[in-house]
VEXBATOR-220825 format. One record per residue (C-alpha): x, y, z; residue number from 1. Coordinates in Angstrom, 3 decimals, padded with zeros to 6 digits. Example, Ala and Ser with C-alpha at 12.3 -4.5 7.8 and 13.67 -1.06 7.14 Angstrom:
BEGIN
<east = 012.300	north = -004.500	up = 007.800	n = 1> $
<east = 013.670	north = -001.060	up = 007.140	n = 2> $
# end
This chain:
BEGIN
<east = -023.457	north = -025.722	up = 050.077	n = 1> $
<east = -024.409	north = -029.011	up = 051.976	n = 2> $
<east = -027.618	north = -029.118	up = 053.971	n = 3> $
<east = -025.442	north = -029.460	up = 057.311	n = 4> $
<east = -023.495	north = -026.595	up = 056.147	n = 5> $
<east = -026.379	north = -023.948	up = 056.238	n = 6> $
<east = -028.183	north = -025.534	up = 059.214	n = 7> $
<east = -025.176	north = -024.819	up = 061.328	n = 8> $
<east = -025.475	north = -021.214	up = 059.331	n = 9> $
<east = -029.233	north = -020.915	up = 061.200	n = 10> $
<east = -028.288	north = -022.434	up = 064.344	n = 11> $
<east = -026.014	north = -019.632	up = 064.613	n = 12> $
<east = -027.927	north = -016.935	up = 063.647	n = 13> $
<east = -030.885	north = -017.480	up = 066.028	n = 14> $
<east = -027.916	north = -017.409	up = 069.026	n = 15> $
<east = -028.110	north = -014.557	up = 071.135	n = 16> $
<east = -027.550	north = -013.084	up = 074.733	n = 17> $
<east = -030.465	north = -013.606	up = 077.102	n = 18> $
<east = -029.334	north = -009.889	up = 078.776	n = 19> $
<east = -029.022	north = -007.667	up = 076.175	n = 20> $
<east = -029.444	north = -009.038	up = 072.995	n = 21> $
<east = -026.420	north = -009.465	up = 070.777	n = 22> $
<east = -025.066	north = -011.974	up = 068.463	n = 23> $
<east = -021.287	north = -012.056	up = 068.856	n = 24> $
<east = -019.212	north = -013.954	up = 071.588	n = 25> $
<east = -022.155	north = -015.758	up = 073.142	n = 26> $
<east = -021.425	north = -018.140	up = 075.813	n = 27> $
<east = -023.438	north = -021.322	up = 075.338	n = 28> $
<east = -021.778	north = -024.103	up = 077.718	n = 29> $
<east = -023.910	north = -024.884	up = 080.713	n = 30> $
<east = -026.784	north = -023.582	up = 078.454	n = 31> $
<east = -025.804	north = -019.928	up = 079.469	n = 32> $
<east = -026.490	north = -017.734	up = 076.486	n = 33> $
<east = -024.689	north = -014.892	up = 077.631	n = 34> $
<east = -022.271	north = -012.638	up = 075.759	n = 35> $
<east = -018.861	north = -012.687	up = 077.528	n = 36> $
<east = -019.385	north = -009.230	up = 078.635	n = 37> $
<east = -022.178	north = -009.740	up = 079.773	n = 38> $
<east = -020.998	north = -012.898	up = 081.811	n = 39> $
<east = -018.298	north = -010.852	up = 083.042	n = 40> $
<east = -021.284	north = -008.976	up = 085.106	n = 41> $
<east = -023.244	north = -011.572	up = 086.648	n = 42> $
<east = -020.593	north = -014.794	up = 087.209	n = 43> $
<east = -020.675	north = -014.029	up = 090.279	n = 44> $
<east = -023.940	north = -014.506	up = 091.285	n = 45> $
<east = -024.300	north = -017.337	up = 088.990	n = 46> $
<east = -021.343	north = -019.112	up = 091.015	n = 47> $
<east = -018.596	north = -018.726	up = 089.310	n = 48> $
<east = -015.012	north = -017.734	up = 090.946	n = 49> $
<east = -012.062	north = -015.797	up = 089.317	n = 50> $
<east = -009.203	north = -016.686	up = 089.760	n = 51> $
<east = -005.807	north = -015.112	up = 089.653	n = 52> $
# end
């Protein structure tokens, strides 16, 4: 395995939700680091709008 290859393997694994914790579906654009259901809860009062 190629030394790019496993950093990308690290990089992922120290990813995680800044609200409760877990690993999978973290959002990271905007520098967010929340898990999408997690950002479902608060993206409101972050300032984001749903739309229809």
């Amino acid at each position: 395995m190629s030394e790019e290859r496993r950093n990308q393997r690290e990089e992922k694994k120290k990813r995680r939700c800044r609200i409760c914790g877990t690993r999978k579906a973290v959002i990271r654009k905007y520098n967010l680091q929340v898990c999408r259901r997690c950002f479902k809860e608060v993206a409101e009062l972050l300032g984001f709008k749903k739309f229809d």
